[in-house]
Every structure is written in C-alpha cells, then in structure tokens.
C-alpha positions as CSV (number, residue, x, y, z in Angstrom):
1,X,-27.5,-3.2,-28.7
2,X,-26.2,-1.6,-25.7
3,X,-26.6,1.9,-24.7
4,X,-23.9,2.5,-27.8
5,X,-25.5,5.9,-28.5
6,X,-25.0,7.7,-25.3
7,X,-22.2,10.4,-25.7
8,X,-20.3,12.3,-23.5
9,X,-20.5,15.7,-23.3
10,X,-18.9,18.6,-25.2
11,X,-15.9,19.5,-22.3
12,X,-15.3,15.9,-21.6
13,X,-11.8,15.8,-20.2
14,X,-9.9,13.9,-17.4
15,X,-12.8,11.8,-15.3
16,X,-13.7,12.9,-11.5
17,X,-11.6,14.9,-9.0
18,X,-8.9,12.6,-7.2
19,X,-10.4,10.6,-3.9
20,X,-10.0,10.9,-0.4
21,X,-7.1,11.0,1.2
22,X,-6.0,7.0,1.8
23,X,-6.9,4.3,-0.3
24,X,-7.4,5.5,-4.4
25,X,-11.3,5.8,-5.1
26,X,-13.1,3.2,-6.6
27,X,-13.5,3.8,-10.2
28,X,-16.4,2.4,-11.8
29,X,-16.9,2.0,-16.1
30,X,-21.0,2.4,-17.2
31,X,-20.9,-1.4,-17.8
32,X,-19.5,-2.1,-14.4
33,X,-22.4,0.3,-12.6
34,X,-25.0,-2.4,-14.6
35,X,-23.3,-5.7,-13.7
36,X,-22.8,-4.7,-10.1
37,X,-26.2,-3.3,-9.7
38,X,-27.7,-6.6,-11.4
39,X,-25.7,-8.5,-9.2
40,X,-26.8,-6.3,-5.9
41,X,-30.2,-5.2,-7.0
42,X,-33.0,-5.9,-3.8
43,X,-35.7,-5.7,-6.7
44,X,-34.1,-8.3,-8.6
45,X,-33.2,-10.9,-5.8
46,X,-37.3,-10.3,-5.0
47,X,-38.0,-11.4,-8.4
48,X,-35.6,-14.1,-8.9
49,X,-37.4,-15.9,-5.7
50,X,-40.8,-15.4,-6.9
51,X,-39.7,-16.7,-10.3
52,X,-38.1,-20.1,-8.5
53,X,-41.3,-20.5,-6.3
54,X,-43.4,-20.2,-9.8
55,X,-41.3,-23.0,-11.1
56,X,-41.9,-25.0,-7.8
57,X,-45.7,-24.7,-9.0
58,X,-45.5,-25.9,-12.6
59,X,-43.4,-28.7,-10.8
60,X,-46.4,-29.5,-8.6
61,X,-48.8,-29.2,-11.7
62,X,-47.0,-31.4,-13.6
63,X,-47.3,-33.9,-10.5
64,X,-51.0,-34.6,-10.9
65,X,-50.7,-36.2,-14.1
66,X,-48.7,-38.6,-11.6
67,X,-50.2,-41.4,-9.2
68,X,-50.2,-40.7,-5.9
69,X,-48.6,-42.7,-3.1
70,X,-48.7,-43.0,0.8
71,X,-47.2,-45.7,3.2
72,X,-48.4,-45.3,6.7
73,X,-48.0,-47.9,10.2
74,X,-49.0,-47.3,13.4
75,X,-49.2,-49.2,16.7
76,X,-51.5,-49.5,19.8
77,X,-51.1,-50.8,23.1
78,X,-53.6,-51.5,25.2
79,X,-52.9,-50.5,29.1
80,X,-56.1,-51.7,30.8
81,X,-58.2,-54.4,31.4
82,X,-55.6,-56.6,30.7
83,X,-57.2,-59.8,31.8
84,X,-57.3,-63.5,30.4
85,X,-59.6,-63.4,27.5
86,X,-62.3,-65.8,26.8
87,X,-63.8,-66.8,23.4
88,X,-66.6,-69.5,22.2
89,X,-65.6,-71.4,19.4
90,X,-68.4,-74.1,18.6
91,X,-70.1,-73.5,21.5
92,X,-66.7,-74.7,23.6
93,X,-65.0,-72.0,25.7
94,X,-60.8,-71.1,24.8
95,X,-58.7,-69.4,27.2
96,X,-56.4,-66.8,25.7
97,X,-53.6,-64.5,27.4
98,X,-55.0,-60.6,26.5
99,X,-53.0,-59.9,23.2
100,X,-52.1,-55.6,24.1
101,X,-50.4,-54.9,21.1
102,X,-52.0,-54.1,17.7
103,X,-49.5,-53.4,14.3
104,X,-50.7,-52.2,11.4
105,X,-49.5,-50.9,7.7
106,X,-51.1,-49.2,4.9
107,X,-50.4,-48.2,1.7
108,X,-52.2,-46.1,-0.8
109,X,-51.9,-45.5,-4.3
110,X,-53.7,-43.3,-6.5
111,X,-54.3,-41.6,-9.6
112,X,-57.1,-39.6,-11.2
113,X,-58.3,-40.8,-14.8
114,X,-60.3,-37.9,-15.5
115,X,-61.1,-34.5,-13.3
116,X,-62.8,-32.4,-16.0
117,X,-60.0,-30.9,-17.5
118,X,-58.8,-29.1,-14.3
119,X,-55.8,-31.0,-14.3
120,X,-55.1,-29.8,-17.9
121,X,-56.0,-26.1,-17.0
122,X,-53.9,-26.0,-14.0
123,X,-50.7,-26.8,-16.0
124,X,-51.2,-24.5,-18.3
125,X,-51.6,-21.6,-16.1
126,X,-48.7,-22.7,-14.0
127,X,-47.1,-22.7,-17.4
128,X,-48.0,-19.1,-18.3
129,X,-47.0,-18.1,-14.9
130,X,-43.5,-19.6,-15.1
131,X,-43.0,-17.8,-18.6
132,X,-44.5,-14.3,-17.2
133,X,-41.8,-14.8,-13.9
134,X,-39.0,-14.8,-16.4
135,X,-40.1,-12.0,-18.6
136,X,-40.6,-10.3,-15.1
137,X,-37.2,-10.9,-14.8
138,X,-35.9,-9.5,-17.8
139,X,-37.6,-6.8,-17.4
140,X,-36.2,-6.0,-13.6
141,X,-32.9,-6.2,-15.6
142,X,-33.5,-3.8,-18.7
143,X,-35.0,-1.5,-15.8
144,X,-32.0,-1.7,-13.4
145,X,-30.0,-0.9,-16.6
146,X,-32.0,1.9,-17.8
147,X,-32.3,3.5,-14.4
148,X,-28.6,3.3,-13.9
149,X,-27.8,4.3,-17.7
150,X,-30.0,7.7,-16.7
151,X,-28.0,8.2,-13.3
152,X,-24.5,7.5,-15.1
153,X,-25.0,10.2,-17.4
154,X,-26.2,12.6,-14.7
155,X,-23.4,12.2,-12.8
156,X,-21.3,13.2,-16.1
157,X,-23.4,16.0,-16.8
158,X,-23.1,17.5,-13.5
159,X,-19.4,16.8,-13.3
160,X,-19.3,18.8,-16.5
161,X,-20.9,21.7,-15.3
162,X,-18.6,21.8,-12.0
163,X,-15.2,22.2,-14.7
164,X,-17.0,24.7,-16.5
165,X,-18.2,26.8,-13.3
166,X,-14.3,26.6,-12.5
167,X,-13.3,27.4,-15.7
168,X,-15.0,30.3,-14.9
169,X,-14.1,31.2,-11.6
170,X,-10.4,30.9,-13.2
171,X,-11.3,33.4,-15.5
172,X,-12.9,35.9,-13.2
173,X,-10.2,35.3,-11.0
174,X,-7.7,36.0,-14.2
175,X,-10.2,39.6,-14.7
176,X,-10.0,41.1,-10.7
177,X,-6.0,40.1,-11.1
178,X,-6.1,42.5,-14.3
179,X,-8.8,45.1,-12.4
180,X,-6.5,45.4,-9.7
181,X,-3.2,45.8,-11.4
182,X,-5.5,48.7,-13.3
183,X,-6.5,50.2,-9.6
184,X,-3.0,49.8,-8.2
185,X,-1.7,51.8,-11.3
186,X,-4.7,54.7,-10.6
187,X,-6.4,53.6,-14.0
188,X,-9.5,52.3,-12.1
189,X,-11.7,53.1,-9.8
190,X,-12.5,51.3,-6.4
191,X,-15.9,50.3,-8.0
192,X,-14.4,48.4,-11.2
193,X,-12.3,46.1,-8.3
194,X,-15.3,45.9,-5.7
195,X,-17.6,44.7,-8.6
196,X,-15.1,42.1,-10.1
197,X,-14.7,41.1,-6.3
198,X,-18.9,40.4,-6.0
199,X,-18.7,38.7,-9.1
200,X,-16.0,35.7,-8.0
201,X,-17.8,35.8,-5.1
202,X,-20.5,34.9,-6.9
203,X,-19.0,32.4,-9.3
204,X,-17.3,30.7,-5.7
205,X,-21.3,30.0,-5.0
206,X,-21.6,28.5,-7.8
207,X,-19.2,26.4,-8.0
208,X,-19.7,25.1,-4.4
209,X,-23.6,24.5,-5.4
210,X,-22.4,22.2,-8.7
211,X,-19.8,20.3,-6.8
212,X,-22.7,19.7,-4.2
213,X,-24.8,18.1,-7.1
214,X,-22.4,16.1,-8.4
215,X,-21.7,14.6,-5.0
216,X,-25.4,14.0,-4.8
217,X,-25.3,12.6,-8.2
218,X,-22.7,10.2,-7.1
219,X,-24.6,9.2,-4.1
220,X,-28.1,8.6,-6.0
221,X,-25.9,6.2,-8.7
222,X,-24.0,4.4,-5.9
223,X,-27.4,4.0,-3.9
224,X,-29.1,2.0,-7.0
225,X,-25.8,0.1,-7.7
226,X,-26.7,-1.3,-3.7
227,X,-23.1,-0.5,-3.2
228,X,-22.1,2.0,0.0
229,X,-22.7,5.1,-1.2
230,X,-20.5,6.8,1.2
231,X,-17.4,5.6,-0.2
232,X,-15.1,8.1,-2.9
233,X,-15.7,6.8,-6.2
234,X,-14.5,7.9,-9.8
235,X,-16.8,7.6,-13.0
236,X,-14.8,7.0,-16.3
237,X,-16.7,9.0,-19.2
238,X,-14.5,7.0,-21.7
239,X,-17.7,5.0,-21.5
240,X,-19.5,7.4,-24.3
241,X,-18.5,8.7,-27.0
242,X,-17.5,12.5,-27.0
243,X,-20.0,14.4,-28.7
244,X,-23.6,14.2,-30.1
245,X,-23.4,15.0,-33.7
246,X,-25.7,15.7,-36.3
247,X,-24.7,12.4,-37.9
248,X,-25.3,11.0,-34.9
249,X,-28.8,12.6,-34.4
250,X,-29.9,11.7,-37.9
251,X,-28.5,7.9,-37.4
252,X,-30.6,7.4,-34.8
253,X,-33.7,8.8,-36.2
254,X,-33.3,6.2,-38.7
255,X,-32.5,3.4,-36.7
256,X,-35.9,3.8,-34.3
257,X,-38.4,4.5,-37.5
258,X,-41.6,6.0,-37.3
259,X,-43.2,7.1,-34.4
260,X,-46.3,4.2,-34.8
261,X,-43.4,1.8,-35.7
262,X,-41.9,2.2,-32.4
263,X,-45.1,1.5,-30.6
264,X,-46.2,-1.6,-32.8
265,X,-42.4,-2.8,-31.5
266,X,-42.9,-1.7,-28.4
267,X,-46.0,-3.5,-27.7
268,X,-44.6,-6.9,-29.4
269,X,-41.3,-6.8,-27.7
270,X,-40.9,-5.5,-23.9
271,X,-40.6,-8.1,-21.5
272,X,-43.3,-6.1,-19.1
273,X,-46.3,-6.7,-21.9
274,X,-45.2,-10.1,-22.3
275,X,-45.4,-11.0,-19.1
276,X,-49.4,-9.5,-19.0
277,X,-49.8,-11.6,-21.6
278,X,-48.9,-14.3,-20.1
279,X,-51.0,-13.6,-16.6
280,X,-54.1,-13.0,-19.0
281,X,-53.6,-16.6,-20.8
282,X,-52.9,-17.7,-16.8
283,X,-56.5,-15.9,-15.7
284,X,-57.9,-17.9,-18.8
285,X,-57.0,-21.2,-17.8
286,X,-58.4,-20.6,-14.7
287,X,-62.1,-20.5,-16.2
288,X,-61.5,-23.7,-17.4
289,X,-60.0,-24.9,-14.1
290,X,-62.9,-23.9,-12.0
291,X,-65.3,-25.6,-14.7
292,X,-63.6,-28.6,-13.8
293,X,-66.5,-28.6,-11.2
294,X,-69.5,-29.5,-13.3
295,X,-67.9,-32.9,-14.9
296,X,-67.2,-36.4,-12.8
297,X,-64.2,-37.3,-11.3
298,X,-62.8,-40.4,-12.2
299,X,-60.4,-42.1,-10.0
300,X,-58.0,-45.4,-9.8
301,X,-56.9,-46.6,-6.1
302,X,-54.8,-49.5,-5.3
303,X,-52.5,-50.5,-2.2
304,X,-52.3,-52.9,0.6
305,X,-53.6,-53.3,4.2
306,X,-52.3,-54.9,6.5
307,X,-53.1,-55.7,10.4
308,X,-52.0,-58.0,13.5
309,X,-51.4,-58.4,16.6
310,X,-47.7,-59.4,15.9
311,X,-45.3,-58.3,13.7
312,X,-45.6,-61.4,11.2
313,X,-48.0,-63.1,9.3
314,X,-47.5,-60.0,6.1
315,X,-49.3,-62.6,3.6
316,X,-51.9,-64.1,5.9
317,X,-53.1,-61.1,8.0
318,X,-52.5,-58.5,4.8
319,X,-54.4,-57.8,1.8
320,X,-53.7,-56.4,-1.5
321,X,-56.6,-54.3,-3.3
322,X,-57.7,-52.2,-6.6
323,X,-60.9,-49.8,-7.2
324,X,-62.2,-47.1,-9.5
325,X,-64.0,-44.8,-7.8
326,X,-66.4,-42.0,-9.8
327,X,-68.2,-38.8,-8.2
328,X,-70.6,-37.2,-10.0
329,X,-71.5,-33.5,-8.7
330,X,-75.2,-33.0,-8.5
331,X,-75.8,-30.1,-6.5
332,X,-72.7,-28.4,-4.5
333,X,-74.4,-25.3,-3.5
334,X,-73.6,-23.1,-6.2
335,X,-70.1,-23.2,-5.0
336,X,-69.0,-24.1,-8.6
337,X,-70.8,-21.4,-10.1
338,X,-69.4,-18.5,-7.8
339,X,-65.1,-20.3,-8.8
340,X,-66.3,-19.6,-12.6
341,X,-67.6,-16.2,-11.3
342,X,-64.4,-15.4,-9.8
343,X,-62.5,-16.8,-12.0
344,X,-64.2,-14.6,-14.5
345,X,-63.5,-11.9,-13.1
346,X,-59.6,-12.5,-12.2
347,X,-59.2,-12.8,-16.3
348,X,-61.2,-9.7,-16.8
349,X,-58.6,-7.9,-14.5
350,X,-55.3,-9.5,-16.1
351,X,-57.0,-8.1,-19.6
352,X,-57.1,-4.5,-18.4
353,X,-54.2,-4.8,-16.6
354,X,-53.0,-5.5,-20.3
355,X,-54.7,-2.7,-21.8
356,X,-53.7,-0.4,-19.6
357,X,-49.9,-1.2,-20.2
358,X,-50.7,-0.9,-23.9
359,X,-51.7,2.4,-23.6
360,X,-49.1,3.3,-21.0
361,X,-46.4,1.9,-23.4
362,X,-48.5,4.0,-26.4
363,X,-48.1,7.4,-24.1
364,X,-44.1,6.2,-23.0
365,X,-43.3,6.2,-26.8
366,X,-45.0,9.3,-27.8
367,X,-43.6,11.1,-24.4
368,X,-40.4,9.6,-25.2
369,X,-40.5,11.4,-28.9
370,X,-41.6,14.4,-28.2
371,X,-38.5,14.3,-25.3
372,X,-36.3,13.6,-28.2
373,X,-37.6,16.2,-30.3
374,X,-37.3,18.7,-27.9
375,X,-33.7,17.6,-27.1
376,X,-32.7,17.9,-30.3
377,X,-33.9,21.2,-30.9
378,X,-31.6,22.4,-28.2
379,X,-28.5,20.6,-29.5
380,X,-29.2,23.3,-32.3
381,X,-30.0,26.2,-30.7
382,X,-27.2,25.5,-27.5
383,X,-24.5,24.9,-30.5
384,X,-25.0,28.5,-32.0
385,X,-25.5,30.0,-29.0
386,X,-22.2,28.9,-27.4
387,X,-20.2,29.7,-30.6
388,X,-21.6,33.2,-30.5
389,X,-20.8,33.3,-26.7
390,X,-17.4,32.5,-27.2
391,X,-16.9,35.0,-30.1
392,X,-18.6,37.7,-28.4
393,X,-16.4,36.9,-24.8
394,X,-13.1,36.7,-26.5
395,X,-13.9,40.2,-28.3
396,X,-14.9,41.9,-25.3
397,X,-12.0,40.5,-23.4
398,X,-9.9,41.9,-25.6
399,X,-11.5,45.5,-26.1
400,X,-11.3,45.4,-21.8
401,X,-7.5,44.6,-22.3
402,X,-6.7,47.9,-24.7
403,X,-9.4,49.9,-22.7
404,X,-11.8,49.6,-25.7
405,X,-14.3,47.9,-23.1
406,X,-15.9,48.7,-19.5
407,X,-15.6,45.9,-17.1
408,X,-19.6,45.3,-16.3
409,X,-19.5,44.5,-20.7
410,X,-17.2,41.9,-19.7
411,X,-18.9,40.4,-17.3
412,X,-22.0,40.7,-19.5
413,X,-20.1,38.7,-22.1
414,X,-18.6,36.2,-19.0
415,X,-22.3,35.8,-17.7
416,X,-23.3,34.5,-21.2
417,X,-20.4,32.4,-21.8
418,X,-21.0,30.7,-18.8
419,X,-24.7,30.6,-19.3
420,X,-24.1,29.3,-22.8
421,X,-21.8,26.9,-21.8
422,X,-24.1,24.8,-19.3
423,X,-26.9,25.1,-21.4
424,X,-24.8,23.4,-24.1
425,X,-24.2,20.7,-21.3
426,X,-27.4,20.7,-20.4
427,X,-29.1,20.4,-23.7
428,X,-26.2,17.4,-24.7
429,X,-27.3,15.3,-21.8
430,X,-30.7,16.0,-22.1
431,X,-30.0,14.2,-25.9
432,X,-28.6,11.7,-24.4
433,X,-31.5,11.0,-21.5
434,X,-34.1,11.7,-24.3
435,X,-32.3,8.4,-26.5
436,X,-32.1,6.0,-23.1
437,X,-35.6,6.4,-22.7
438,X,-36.6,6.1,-26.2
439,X,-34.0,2.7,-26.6
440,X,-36.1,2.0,-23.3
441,X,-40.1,2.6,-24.2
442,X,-39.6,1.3,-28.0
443,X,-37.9,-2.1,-26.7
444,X,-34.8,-1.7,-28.4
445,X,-32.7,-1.8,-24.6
446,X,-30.4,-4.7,-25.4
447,X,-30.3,-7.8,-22.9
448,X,-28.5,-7.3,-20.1
C-alpha cells in the first residue's frame, strides 16, 4: 500500500503560486518526487554497486566447486657463449651447432576434492551476503520514499500556512480600509488607524517569513529528489486526499493493530532487519570457514608439459600427467586458531548489530505511536478550537461594523483566528507525518 492515507490539509485549494517569469514551473505529483528521486538518489546508486560487486562474489564462490585451469608458454634465447657444442655419447665425441632457443608449454588443471568444508562455508556466506545487498536495497528505496513522503507534505503544510497568513493580511487590510473610512468621517481616533496600521505591518512579516519557509521547503524536497533545486517548481496536493477525518483516524487505528503487533511485524518484515539477518548467518559461515584449517586438503591436478628446442616434436618432447595431492596441517602456528578467534568475534558483532536494530525498531514503533497519539489529540482540540475562532471572529467583526465592538477586540478575535487556523494546519500535517512514520517503523511502506 502506498502512502494512501496521507491527506491534504483543511484549506487545500489551487496548488503553488505561478513560476518565474519564462518557461512554466515544473510541476511535480508525490509519486513523481519518489520515481525521480529513486532514479537520482546518490545513496541508492552506492548501493546498487555494492549489491552487483556482492553478486560478483557468490559468482567467484560458486567457482571453487569448479576445476581450475591455466595454459602458460614461454621462450628463452640464449645470447652468449654461443659456441659449437660437444657431447660424449659411448665414449665417442659429436659435434653439434649451439641450439639458442628453448620453447616450452604448460598446462595445469586443478580441482579440490575436499578442503574441510571451507568451500561449502564460503558459498553460503557469499550467499547471505548477496540476499542482505538486496534487502539493503529495498530498504535505500522505502527510505528514499519515506524521506520524500515527509518533505512532500511539508512543503504542503507550509504552502498552507502562507494562503492563510494572506488570507489574513486581506482581512486586516479589509479592517484599516474600514478604520480609515471611520477617521476620515471624524468617528475615530488617530490611534484606532495607527494600531490597525502596526498590525498589517505585522501580518506583511509574517507572511514574508511563511513564504520564506515554503521556498526552503521546496528547496529541501528538490535537493533529496537530486534534481536542481534552484529551478521554480509547482507541487500538486491533488496527491492526498483533503481532510483527516475521524473515519479516517479510526481506519487507520484498525488497520496497524496493537502497539506489540506492529513491533512483532516490524521486526519480521523491514528490509533493514533482514538484511542483519542475513550478515549474522554470513558471520556464521565464517566460523565454519576458518575451521576449514584443522582438516586436510585433498586435491586432483592434471595437465601437460611440454619442452624443446624447436617448435615441433608436441608428442615426443611433451608429456601428459595426473596426481592427487593431500596436505595435512600439523602445526601452522596457531594461525588457525586466531581465523576461528576472529571469526568469532565478526559473528558476535553482526548479532548485536542485530539486537541493537531490534530494539531500535522496538523504540521507532513505540516513538512512532505515541507521535500518532499525540497528533491525534490535536486534530481534536485544533478542530474545536478553529470552529470557535471563526464564530467568535465573525461576531466581533460584526459588533466592530455597528460600533458594538472596539477595534483592539477585533484584532484579539483576528489574532486567534489566525492562530487557530495554523494550528489546525499544523496539527493536520503533523497527522499526516505521525502515519508516514508509523507506515514506515511497522513495515507496512509499500514497495517502491
């Protein structure tokens, strides 16, 4: 399942601002930011090389179950003493012209009958390490999709609170346009109209510090798609939903279970753990590997030699040839003892290393429920406290309009609309982040 549950928040409207001025801005869907970014990631390329070099070495394990082969030929000339050579055959004396040149050809095959299991061990663990590489892998990708599912909705989330800061700047502006119509006429003071005047000042602040967020929020999602982050981009909310529900909160409760559920899953099913795994069973196979050291090696070698001083003669000068060769260790300086040692202790470190991320992925769940919990207690408390904003704003607006109201009670009831309004944003994407990392630490992120 695929970030489904992620919603848009509660003044979701048109999507960004329009671009610069020449070509239209780039415009990018949620799914789109996770294809690119697994398609650009540095992370990922990194992993994707270390996973084909792993497969290289299962390949190369593999290959000592295989005879071994190697043709070599070489040639020598002789540059001194070059003189007519002499030999006694039969005790008569034969003349020969110095023969400079010298061929020869070898080749050598091997294979290894027996080596103490080593052979065996080494497989395996090459093996393990080729399964852990891809689970490395899939994780890198649920990762790169999680990060970029958290940025995606920040950028929403901030672009939310820039249209409600100027929503409210239009409305301040709307209440000095009233304030000084009222001064004009004589029917307020100077300090009513200086007061409104501070106050869209104020909200001008504001609004300049949210749009500065947002663009910051665009950079930090363009910089993890490995895109150029300088360039005008557009971010379509039509990606989510448009509101988090109670229906929707209560859905989701039941569809992640109990707290201890979600770690029993979590532990069983994230690619991260499994790849631990994996590097533990590696370490394992190592033991037996270094082992290896204690038994005889048990070898078959075959090939063909062959030597002259002329480049003929392949069935009179040559020779064919088979052996078994067998080493028994005796005493090797305690150098097999110290590869168990080691050995030893490169499994005891892959089995903390797993214990460690089991308890990491215990504290991930339980931080990630008590996030959620938190989250949506404020979906609660944001809900009635905009409602009541609004009612109270409205009210006050009109009492100022019949001169029921003073002007500092209106912007009171502004400062709490506005308030109320981005902690209602707030609060919805802060649901939203609390559910991506729960999806995330529980191992129910769909595969990317």
């Amino acid at each position: 399942m695929r970030i489904a549950f992620a919603v848009a928040v509660l003044l979701a409207g048109t999507v960004l601002g329009t671009g610069q001025t020449g070509a239209p801005a780039a415009r990018y869907s949620l799914d789109a930011c996770i294809q690119i970014a697994l398609q650009r990631n540095f992370d990922l390329q990194q992993v994707y090389a270390t996973s084909r070099a792993t497969a290289a070495s299962l390949t190369q394990a593999f290959g000592q179950y295989l005879p071994g082969a190697r043709l070599s030929a070489n040639y020598n000339r002789q540059l001194t003493n070059l003189r007519e050579q002499i030999s006694i055959v039969n005790g008569v004396p034969i003349r020969g012209e110095p023969l400079p040149n010298t061929y020869g050809a070898n080749l050598n095959v091997g294979w290894t009958v027996f080596n103490g299991f080593r052979r065996e061990a080494d497989y395996d663990a090459a093996s393990n390490l080729v399964d852990a590489a891809e689970q490395d892998v899939r994780f890198q990708r649920f990762l790169i999709g999680y990060n970029i599912t958290r940025q995606y909705l920040e950028v929403l989330r901030t672009d939310q609170i820039v249209r409600a800061r100027r929503e409210n700047l239009a409305l301040s502006r709307a209440t000095y346009d009233r304030v000084k119509a009222l001064y004009d006429n004589g029917r307020a003071p100077i300090t009513q109209l200086l007061s409104q005047e501070t106050e869209v000042a104020n909200q001008e602040v504001s609004v300049i510090q949210a749009e500065n967020d947002h663009d910051l929020a665009k950079v930090n999602l363009l910089t993890l798609m490995c895109v150029d982050p300088t360039q005008d981009a557009q971010f379509d909310p039509a990606s989510f939903p448009s509101d988090a529900t109670s229906l929707q909160v209560e859905e989701f409760r039941q569809q992640i279970g109990t707290e201890q559920n979600s770690v029993e899953r979590a532990i069983n099913a994230r690619p991260d753990i499994k790849a631990a795994r994996e590097r533990e069973d590696a370490a394992s196979s190592g033991i037996t590997s270094a082992t290896a050291g204690y038994y005889p090696v048990l070898q078959a070698t075959g090939g063909y030699v062959w030597r002259n001083f002329e480049i003929k003669d392949f069935d009179n000068q040559g020779q064919w040839f088979v052996g078994l060769n067998i080493s028994m260790p005796i005493f090797d300086q305690f150098q097999t003892h110290s590869a168990i040692e080691n050995a030893k202790l490169q499994h005891t470190q892959r089995s903390l290393d797993l214990l460690r991320l089991e308890q990491q992925i215990s504290q991930n769940v339980r931080s990630a429920y008590l996030q959620l919990t938190a989250a949506e207690k404020g979906l609660d408390i944001t809900q009635r406290a905009l409602r009541s904003a609004q009612t109270s704003f409205e009210a006050m607006q009109e009492r100022f309009n019949v001169g029921g109201a003073q002007l500092v009670e209106v912007q009171q009831a502004n400062t709490q609309l506005i308030t109320a309004r981005i902690n209602r944003v707030t609060a919805v994407y802060a649901y939203l982040d609390a559910r991506t990392y729960v999806e995330f630490a529980t191992g129910l992120f769909g595969e990317l």
